[in-house]
N, CA, C and O atoms as a GROMACS GRO file, in nm:
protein
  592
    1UNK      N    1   7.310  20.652   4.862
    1UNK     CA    2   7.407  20.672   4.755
    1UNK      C    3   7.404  20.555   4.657
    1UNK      O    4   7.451  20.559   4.544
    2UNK      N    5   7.340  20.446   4.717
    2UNK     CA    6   7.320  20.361   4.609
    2UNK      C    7   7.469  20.242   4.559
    2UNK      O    8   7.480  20.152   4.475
    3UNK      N    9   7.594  20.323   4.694
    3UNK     CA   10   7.732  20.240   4.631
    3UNK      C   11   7.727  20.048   4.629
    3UNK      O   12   7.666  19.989   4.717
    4UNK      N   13   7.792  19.980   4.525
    4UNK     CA   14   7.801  19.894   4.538
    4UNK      C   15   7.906  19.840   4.533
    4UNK      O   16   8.004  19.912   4.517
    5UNK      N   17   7.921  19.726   4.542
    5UNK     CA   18   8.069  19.620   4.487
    5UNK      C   19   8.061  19.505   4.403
    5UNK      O   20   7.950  19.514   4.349
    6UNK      N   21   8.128  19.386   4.356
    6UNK     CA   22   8.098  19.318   4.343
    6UNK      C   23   8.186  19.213   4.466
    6UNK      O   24   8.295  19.261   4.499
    7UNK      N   25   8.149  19.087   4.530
    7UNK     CA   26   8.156  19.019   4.614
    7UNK      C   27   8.235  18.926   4.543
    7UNK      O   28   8.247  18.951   4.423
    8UNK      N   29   8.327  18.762   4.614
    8UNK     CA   30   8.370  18.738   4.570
    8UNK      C   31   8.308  18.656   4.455
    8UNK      O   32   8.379  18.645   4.355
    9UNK      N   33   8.187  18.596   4.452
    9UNK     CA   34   8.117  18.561   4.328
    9UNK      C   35   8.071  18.663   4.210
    9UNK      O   36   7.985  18.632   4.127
   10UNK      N   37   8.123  18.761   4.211
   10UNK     CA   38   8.073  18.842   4.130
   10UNK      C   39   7.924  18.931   4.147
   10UNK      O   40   7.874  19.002   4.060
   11UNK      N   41   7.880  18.910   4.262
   11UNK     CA   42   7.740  18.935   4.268
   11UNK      C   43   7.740  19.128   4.336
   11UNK      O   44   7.816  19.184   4.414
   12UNK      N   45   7.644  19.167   4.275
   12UNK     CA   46   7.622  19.291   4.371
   12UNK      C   47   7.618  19.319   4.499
   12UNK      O   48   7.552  19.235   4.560
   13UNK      N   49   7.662  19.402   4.565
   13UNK     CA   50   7.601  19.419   4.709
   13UNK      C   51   7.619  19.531   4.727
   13UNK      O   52   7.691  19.610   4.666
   14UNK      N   53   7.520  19.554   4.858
   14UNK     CA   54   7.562  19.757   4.845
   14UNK      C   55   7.649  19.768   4.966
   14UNK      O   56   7.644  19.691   5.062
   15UNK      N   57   7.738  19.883   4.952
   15UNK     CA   58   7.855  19.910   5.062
   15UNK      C   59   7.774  19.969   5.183
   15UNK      O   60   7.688  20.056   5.171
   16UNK      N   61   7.814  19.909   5.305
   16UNK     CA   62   7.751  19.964   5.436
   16UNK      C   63   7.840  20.009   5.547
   16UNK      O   64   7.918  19.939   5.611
   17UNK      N   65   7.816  20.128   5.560
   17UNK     CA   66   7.914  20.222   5.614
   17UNK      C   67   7.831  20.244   5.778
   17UNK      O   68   7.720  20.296   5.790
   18UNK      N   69   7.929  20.185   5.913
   18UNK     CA   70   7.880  20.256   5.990
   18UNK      C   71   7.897  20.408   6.065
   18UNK      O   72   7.875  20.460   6.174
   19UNK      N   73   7.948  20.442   5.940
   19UNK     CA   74   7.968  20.596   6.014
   19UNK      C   75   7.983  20.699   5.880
   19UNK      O   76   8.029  20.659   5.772
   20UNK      N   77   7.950  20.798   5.896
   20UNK     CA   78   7.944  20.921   5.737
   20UNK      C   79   8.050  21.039   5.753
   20UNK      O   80   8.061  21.142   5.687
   21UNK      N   81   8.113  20.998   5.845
   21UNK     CA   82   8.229  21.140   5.857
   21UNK      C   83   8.377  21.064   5.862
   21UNK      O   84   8.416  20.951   5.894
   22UNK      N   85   8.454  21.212   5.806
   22UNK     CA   86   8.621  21.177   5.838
   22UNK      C   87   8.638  21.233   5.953
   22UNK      O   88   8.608  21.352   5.950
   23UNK      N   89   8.679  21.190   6.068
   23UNK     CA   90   8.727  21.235   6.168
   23UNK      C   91   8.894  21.223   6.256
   23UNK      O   92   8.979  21.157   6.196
   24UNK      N   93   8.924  21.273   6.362
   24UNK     CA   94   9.070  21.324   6.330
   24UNK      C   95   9.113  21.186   6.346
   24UNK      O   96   9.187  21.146   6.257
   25UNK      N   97   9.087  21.110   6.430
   25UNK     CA   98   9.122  20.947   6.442
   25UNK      C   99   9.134  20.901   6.313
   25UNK      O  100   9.242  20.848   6.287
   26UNK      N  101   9.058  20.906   6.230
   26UNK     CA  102   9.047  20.836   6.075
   26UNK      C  103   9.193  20.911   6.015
   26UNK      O  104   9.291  20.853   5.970
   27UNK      N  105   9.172  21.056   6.031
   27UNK     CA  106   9.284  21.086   5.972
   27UNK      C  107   9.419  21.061   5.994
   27UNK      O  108   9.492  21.037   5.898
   28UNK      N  109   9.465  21.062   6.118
   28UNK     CA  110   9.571  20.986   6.152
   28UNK      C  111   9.582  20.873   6.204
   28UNK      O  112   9.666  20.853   6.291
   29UNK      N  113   9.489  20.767   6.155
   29UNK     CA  114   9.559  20.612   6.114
   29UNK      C  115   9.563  20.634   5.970
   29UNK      O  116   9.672  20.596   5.927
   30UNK      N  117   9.497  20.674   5.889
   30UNK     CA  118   9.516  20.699   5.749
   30UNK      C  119   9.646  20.748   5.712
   30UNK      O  120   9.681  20.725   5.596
   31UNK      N  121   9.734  20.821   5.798
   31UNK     CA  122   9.843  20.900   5.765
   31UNK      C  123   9.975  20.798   5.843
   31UNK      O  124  10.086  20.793   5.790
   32UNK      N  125   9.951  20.744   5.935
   32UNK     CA  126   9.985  20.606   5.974
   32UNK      C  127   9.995  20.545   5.917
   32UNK      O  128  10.107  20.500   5.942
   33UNK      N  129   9.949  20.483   5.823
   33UNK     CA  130   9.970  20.375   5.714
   33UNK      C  131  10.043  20.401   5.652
   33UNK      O  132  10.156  20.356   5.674
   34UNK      N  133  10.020  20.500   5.526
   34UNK     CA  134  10.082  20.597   5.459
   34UNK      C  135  10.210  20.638   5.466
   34UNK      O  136  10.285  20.635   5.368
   35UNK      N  137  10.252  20.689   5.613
   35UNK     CA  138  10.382  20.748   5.623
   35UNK      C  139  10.454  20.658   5.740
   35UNK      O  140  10.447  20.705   5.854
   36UNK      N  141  10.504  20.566   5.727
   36UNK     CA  142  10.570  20.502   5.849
   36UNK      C  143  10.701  20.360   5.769
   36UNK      O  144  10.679  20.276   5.681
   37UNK      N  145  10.797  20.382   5.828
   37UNK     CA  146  10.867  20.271   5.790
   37UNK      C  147  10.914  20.133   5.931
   37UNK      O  148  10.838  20.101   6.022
   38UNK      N  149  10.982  20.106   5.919
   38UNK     CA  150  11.026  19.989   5.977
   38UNK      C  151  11.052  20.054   6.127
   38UNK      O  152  11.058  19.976   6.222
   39UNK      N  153  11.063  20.161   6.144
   39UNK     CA  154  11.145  20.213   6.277
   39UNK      C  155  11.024  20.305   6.343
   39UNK      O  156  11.028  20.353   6.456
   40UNK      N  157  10.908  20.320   6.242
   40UNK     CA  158  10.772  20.388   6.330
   40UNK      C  159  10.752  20.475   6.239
   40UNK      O  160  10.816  20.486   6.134
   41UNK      N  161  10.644  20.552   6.284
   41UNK     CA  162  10.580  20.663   6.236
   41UNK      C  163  10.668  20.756   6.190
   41UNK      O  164  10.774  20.783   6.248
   42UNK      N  165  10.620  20.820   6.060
   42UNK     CA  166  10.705  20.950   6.000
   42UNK      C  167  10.578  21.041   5.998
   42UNK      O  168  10.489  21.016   5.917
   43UNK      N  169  10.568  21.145   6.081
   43UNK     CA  170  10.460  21.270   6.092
   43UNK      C  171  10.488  21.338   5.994
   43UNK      O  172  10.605  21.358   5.964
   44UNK      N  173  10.398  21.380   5.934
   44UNK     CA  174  10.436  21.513   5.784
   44UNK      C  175  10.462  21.601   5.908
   44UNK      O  176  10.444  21.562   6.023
   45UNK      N  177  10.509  21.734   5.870
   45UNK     CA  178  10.527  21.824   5.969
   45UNK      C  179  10.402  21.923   5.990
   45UNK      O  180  10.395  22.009   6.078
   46UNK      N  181  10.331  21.903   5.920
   46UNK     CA  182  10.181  21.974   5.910
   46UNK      C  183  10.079  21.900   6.022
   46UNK      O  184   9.986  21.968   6.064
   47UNK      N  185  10.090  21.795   6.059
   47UNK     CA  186  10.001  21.702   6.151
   47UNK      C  187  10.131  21.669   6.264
   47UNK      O  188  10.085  21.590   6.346
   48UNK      N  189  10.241  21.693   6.288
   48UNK     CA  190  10.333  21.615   6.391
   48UNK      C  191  10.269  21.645   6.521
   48UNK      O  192  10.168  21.714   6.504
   49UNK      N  193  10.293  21.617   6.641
   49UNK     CA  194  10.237  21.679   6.759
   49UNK      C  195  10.335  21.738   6.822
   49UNK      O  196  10.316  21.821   6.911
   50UNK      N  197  10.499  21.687   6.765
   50UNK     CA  198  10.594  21.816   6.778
   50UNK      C  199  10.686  21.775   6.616
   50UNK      O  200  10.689  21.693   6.525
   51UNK      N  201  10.769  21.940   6.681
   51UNK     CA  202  10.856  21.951   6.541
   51UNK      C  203  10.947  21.860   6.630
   51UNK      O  204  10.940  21.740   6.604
   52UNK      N  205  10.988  21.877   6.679
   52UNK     CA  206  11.129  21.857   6.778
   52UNK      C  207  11.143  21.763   6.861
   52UNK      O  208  11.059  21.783   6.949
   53UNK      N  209  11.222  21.639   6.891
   53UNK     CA  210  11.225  21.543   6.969
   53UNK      C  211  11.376  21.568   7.021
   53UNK      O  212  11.474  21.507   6.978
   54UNK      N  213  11.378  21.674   7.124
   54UNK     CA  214  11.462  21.672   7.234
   54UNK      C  215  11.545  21.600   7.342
   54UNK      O  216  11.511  21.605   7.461
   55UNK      N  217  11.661  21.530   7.297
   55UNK     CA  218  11.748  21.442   7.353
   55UNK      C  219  11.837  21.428   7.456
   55UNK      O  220  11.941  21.374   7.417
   56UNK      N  221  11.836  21.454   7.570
   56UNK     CA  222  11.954  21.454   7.645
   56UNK      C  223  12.011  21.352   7.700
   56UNK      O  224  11.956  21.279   7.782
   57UNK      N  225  12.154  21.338   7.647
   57UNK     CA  226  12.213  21.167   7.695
   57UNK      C  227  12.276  21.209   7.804
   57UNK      O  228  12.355  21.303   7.816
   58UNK      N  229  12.238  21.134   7.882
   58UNK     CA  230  12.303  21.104   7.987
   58UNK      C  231  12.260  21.206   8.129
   58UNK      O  232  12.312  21.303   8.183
   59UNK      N  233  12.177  21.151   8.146
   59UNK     CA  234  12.073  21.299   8.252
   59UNK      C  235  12.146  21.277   8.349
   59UNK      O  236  12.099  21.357   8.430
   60UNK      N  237  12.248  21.212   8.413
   60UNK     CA  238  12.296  21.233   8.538
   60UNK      C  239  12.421  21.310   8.545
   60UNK      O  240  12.479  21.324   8.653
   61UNK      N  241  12.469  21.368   8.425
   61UNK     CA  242  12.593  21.449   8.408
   61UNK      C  243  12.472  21.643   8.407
   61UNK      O  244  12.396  21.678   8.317
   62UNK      N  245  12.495  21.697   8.499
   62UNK     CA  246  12.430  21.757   8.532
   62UNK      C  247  12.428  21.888   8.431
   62UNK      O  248  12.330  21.955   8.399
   63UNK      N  249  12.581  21.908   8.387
   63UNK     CA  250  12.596  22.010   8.262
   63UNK      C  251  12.536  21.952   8.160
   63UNK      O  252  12.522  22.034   8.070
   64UNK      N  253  12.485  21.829   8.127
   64UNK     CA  254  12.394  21.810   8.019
   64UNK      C  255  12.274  21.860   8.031
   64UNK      O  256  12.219  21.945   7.962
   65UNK      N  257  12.218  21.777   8.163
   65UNK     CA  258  12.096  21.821   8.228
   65UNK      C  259  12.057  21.980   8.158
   65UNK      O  260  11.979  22.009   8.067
   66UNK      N  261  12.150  22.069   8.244
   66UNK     CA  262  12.095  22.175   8.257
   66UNK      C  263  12.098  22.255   8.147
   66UNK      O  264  12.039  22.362   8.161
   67UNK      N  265  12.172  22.227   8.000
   67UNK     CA  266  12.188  22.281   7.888
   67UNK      C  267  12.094  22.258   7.803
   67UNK      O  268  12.081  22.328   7.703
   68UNK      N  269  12.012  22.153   7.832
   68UNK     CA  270  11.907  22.057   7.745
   68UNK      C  271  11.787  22.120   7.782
   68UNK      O  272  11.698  22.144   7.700
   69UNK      N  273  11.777  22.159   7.949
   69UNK     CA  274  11.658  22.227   7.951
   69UNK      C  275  11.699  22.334   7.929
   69UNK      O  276  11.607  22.400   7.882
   70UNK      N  277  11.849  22.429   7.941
   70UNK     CA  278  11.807  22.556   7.841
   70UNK      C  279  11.779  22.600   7.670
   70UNK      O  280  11.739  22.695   7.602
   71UNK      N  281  11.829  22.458   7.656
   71UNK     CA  282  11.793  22.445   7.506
   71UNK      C  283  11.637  22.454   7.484
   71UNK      O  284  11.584  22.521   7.395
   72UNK      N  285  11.585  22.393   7.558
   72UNK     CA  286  11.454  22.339   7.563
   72UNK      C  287  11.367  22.433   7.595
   72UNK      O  288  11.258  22.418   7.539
   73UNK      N  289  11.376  22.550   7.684
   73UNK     CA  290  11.334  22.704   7.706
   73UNK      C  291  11.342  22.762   7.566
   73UNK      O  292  11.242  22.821   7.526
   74UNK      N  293  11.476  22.753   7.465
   74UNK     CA  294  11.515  22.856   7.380
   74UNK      C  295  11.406  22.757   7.289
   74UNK      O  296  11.309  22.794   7.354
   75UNK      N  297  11.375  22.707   7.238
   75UNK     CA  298  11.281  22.603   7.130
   75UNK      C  299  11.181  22.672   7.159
   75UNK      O  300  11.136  22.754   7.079
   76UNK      N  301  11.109  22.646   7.319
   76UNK     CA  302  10.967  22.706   7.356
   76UNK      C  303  10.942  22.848   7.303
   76UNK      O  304  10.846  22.886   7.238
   77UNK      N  305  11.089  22.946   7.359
   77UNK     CA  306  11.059  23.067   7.306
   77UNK      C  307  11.100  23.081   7.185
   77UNK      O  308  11.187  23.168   7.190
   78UNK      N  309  11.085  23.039   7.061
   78UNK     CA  310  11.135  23.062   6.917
   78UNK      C  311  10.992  22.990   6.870
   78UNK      O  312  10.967  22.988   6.750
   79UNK      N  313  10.891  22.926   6.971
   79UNK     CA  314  10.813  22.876   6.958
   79UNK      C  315  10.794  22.714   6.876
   79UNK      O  316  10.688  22.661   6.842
   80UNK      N  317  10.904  22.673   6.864
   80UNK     CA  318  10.896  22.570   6.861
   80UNK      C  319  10.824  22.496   6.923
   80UNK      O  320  10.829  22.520   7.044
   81UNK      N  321  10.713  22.359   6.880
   81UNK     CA  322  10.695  22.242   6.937
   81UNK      C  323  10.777  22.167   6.982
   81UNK      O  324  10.838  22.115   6.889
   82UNK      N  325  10.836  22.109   7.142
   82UNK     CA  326  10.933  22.027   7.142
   82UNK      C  327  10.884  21.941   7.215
   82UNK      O  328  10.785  21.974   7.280
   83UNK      N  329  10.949  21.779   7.230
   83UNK     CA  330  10.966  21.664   7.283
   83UNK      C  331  11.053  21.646   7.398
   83UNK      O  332  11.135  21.556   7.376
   84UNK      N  333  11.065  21.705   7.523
   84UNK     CA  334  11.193  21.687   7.547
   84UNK      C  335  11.208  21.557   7.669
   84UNK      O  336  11.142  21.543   7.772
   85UNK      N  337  11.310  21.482   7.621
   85UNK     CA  338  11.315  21.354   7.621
   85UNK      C  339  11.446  21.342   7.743
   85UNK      O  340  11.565  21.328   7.717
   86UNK      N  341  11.369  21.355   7.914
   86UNK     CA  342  11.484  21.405   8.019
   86UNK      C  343  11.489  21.266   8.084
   86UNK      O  344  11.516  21.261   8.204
   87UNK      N  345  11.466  21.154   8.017
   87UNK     CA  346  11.421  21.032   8.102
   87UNK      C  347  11.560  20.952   8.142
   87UNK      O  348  11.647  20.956   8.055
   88UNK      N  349  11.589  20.885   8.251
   88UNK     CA  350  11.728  20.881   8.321
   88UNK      C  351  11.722  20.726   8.206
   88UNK      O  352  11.671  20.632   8.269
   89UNK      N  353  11.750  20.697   8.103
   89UNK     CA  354  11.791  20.591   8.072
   89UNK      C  355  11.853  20.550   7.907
   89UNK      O  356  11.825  20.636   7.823
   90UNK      N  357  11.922  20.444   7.861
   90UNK     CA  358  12.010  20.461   7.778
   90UNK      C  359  11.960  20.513   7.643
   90UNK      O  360  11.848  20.491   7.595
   91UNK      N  361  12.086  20.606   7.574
   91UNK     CA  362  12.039  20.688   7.494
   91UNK      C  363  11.988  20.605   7.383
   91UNK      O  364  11.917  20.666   7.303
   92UNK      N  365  12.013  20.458   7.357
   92UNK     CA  366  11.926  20.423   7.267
   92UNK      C  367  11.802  20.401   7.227
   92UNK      O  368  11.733  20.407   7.125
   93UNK      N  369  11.793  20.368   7.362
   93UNK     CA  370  11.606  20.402   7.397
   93UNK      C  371  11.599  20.479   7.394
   93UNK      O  372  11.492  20.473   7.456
   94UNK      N  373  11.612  20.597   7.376
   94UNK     CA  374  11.548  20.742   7.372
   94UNK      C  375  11.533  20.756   7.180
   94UNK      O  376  11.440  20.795   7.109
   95UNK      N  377  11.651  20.713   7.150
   95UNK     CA  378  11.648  20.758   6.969
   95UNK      C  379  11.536  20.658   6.941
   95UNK      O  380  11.449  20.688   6.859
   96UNK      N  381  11.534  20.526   7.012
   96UNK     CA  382  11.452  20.398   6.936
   96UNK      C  383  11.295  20.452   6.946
   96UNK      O  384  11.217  20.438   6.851
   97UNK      N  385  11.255  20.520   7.080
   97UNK     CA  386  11.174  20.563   7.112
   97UNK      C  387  11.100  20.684   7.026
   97UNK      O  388  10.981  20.688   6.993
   98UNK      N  389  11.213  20.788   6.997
   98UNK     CA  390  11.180  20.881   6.931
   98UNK      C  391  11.140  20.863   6.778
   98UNK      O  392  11.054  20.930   6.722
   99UNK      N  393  11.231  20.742   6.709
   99UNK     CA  394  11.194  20.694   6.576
   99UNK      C  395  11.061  20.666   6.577
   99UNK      O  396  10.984  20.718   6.497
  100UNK      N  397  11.008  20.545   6.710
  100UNK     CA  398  10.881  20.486   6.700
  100UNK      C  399  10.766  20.576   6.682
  100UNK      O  400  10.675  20.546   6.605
  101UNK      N  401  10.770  20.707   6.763
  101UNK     CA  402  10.670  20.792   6.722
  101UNK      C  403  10.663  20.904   6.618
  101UNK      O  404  10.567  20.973   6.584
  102UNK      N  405  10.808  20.906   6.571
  102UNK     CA  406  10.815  20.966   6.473
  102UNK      C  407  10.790  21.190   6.432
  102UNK      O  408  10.734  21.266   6.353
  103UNK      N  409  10.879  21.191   6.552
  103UNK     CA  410  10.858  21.339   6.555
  103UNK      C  411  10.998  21.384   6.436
  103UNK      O  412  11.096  21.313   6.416
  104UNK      N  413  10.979  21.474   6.393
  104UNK     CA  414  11.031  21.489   6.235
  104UNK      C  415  11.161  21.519   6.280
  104UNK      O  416  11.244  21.432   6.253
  105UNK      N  417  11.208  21.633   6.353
  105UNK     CA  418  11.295  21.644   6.379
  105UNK      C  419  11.408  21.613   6.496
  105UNK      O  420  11.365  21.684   6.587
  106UNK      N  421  11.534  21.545   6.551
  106UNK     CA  422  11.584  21.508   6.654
  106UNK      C  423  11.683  21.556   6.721
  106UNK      O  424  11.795  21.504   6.712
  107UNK      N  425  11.664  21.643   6.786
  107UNK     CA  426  11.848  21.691   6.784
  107UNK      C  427  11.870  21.671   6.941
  107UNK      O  428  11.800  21.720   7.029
  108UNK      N  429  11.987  21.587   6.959
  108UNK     CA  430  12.080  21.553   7.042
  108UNK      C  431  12.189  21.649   7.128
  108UNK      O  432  12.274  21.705   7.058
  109UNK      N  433  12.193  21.668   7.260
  109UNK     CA  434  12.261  21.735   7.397
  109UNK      C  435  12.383  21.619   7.396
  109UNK      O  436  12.349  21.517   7.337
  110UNK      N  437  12.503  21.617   7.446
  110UNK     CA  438  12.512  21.508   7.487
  110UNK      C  439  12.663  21.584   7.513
  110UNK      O  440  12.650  21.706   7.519
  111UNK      N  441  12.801  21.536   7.529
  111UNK     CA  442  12.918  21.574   7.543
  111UNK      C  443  12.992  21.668   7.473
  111UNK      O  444  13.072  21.753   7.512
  112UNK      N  445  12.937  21.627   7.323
  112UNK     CA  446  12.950  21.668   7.194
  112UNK      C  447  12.903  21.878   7.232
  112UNK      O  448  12.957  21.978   7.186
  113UNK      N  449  12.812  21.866   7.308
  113UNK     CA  450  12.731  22.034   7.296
  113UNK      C  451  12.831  22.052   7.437
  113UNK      O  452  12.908  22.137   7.394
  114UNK      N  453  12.861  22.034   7.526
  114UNK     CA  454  12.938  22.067   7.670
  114UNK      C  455  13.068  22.077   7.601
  114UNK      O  456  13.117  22.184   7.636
  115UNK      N  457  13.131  22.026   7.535
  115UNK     CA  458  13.292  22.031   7.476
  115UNK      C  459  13.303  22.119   7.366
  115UNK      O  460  13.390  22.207   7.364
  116UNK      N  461  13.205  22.100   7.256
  116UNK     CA  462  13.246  22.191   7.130
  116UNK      C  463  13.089  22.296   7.087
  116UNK      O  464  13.095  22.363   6.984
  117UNK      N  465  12.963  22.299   7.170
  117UNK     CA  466  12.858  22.344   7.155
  117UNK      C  467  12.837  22.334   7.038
  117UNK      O  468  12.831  22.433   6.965
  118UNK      N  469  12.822  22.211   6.996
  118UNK     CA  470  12.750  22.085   6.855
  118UNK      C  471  12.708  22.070   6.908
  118UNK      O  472  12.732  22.027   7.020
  119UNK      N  473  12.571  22.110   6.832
  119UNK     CA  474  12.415  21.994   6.868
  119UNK      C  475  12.402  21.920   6.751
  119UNK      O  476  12.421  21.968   6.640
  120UNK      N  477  12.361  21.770   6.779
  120UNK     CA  478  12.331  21.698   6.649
  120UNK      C  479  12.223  21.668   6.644
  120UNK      O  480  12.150  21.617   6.729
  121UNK      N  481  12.204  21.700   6.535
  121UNK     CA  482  12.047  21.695   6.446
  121UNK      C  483  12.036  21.562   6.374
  121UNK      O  484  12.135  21.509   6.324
  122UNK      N  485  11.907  21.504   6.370
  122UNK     CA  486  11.861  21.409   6.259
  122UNK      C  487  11.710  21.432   6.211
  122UNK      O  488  11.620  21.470   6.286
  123UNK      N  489  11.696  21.401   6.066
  123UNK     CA  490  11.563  21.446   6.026
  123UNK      C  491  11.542  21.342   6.019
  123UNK      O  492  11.628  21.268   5.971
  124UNK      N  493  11.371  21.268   6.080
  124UNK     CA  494  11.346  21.130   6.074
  124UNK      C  495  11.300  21.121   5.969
  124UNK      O  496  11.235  21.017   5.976
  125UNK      N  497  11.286  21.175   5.839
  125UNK     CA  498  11.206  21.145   5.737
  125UNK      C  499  11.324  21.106   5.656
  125UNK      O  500  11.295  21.001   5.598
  126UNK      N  501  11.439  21.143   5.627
  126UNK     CA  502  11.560  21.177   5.528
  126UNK      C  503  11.619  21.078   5.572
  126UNK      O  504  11.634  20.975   5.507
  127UNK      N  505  11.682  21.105   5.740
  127UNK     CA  506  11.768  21.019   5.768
  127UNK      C  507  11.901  21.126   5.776
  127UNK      O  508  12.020  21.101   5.797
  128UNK      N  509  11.870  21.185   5.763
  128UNK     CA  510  12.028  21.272   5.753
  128UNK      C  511  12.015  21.328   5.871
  128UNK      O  512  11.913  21.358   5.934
  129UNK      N  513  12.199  21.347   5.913
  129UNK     CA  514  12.249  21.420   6.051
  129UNK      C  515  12.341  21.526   5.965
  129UNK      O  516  12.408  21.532   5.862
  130UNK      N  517  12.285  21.632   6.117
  130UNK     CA  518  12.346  21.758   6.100
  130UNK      C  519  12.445  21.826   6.271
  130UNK      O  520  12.418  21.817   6.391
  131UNK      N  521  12.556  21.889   6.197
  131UNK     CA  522  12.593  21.909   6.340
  131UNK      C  523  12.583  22.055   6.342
  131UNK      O  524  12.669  22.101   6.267
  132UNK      N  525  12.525  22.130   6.388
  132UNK     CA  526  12.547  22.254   6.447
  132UNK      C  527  12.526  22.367   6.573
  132UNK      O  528  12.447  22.329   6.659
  133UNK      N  529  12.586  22.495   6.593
  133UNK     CA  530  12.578  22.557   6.704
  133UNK      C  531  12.404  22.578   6.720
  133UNK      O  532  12.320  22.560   6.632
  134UNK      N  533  12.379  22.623   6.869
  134UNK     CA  534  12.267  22.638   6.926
  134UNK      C  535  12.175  22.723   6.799
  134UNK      O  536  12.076  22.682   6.738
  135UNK      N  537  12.241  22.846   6.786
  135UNK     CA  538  12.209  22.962   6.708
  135UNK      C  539  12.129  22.895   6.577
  135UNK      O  540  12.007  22.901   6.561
  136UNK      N  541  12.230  22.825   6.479
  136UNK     CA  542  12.217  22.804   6.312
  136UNK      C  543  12.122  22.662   6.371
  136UNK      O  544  12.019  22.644   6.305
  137UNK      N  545  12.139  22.578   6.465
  137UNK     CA  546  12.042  22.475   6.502
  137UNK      C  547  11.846  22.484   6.490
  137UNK      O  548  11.748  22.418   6.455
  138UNK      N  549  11.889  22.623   6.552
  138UNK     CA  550  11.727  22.702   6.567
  138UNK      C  551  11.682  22.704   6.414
  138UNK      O  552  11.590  22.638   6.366
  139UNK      N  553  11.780  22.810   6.339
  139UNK     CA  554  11.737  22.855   6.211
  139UNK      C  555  11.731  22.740   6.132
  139UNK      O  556  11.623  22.740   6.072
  140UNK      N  557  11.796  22.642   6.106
  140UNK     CA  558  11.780  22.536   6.036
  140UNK      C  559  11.603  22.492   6.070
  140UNK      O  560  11.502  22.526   6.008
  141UNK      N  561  11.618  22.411   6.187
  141UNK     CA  562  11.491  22.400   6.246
  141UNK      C  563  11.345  22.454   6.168
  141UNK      O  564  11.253  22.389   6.118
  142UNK      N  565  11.369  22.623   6.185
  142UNK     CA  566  11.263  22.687   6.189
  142UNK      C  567  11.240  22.704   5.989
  142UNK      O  568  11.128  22.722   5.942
  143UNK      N  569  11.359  22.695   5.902
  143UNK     CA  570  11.305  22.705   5.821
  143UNK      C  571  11.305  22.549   5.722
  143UNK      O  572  11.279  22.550   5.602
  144UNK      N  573  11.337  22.429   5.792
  144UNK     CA  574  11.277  22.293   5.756
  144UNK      C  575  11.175  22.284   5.771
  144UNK      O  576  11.111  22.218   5.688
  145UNK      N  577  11.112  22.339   5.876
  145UNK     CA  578  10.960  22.305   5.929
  145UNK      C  579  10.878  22.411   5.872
  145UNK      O  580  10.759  22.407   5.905
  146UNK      N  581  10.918  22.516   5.786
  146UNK     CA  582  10.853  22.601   5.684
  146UNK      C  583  10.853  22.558   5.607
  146UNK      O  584  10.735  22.570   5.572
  147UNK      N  585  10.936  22.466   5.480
  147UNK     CA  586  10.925  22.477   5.369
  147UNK      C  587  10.892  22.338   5.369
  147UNK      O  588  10.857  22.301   5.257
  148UNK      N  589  10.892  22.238   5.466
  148UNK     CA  590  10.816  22.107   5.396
  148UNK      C  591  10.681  22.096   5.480
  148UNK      O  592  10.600  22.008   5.454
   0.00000   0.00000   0.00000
């Protein structure tokens, strides 16, 4: 191809490439760079490896437990991609965690869904929280992750 540069003296040199393809690694550190702030990775929703980063606080209260994995069934079958995040330890590590890798969408199980069946939502790209029932939770979901 003949590409060159100039060096820091100004002089020619030709660019030497050890490799001639984009491949998926290239593409997502490229999109890594690109899309990430202070708190981790922001996935476009076109490349995420899920839509959904699935929260349940407090895994030893067992009505959470078991609402989170039926939540987590109803995602699978609506076909959602989900994260679901059943790990016995504090819920800040789980959000800090979930920021770091950056799955687009977050929605939270926690007392809040056992008392008033609010699930809370956060979009990691926006930053905005949403509170709603299981039902309008889905549909929100399914048509954020359509239109961006």
């Amino acid at each position: 191809m003949n590409a060159m540069y100039l060096d820091s003296e100004g002089k020619l040199k030709p660019v030497i490439m050890g490799c001639y393809g984009i491949g998926v690694s290239r593409i997502l550190a490229a999109t890594i760079e690109q899309s990430h702030d202070e708190k981790g990775i922001i996935w476009p929703l076109s490349i995420a490896p899920f839509k959904v980063s699935l929260i349940a606080i407090n895994v030893d209260d067992t009505s959470i437990l078991k609402s989170a994995e039926d939540i987590y069934k109803a995602l699978l079958d609506e076909g959602i991609d989900v994260l679901f995040d059943e790990r016995n330890c504090r819920a800040g590590v789980k959000f800090k965690d979930s920021d770091l890798i950056g799955i687009p969408v977050k929605m939270i199980i926690g007392r809040n869904y056992i008392e008033n069946k609010k699930l809370e939502i956060e979009l990691r790209k926006e930053g905005t929280k949403f509170t709603f029932d299981l039902k309008d939770s889905i549909d929100f979901i399914r048509r954020y992750t359509q239109n961006h």
